[in-house]
C-alpha positions in Angstrom: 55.8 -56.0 12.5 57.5 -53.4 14.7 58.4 -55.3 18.4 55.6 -54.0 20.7 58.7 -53.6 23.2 61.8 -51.7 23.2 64.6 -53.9 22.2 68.0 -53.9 23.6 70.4 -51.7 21.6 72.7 -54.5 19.8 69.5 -56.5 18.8 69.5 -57.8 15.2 66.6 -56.0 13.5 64.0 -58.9 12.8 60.7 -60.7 14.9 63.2 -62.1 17.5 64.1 -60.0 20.5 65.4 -59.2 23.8 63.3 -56.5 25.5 65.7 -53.9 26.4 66.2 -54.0 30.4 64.6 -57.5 31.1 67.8 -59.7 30.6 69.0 -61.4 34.2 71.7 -62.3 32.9 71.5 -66.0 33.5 72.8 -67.0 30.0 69.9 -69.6 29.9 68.4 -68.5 26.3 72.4 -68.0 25.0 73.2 -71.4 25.5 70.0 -72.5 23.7 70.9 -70.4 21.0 74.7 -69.9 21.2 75.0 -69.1 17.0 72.0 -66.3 16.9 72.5 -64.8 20.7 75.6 -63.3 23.1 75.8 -61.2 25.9 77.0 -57.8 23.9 73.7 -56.2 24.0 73.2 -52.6 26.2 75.3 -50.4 27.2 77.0 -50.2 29.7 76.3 -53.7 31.0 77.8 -56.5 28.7 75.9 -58.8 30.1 72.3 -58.4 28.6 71.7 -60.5 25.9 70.6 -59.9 22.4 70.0 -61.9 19.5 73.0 -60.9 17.4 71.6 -62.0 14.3 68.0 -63.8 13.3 67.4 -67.1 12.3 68.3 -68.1 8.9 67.4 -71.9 9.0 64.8 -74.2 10.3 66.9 -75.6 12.7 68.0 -72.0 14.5 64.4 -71.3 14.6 63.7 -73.9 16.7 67.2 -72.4 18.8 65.0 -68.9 19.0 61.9 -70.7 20.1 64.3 -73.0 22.8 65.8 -69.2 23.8 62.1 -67.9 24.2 60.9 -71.1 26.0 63.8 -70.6 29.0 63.5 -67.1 29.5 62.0 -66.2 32.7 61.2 -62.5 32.7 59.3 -62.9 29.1 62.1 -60.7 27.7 63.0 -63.0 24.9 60.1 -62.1 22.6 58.7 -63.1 18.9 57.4 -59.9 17.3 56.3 -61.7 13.8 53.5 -63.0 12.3 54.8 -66.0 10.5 52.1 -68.7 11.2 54.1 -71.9 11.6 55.8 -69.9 14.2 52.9 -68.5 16.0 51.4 -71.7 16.1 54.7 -73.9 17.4 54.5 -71.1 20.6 51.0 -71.5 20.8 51.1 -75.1 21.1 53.4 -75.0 23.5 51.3 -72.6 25.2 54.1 -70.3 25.2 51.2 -67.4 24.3 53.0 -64.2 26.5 56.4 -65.0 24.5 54.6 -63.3 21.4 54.0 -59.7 20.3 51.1 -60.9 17.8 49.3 -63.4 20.7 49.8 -62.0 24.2 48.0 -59.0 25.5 50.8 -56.5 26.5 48.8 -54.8 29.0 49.1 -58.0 31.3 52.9 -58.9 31.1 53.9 -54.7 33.0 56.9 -54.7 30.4 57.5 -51.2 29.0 56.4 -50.2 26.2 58.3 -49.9 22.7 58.6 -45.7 22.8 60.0 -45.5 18.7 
């Protein structure tokens, strides 16, 4: 499914992403998931992160899901559909952090032009 967001430039194609301009900076969802995510993403800031590659593994999931659940400008986003996923953020009531279960018109984050 295509992000419903701009991702940053740098952003591994796949479900996980950064939305391009929301990153503070604060490194919180890179040291969750230090193996899928840096701080290389857009130009000319280095410091917006971007996941770097998607998870391969059950385990770096969970690292993506950890990233999502510390992010606090919703910028760190799930754009899939994969059910066991969508249903480990919706039990955590992590809702807005998905493309597939959050309504976009409520979160004002700008929408993916491509």
């Amino acid at each position: 499914m295509k992000p419903k967001y701009e991702p940053c430039p740098g952003n591994a194609p796949g479900p996980f992403y950064v939305v391009r301009g929301e990153c503070l900076a604060c490194w919180a969802a890179v040291d969750q998931a230090p193996e899928l995510m840096d701080g290389d993403g857009e130009p000319p800031s280095p410091y917006h992160c971007r996941f770097h590659r998607q998870p391969r593994t059950e385990e770096e999931v969970g690292q993506a899901l950890d990233a999502i659940a510390v992010c606090c400008t919703l910028g760190v986003r799930y754009a899939g559909t994969d059910k066991l996923i969508l249903d480990r953020l919706a039990s955590a009531h992590h809702f807005q952090w998905s493309d597939v279960l959050a309504d976009p018109d409520d979160l004002g984050l700008p929408p993916n032009p491509s």
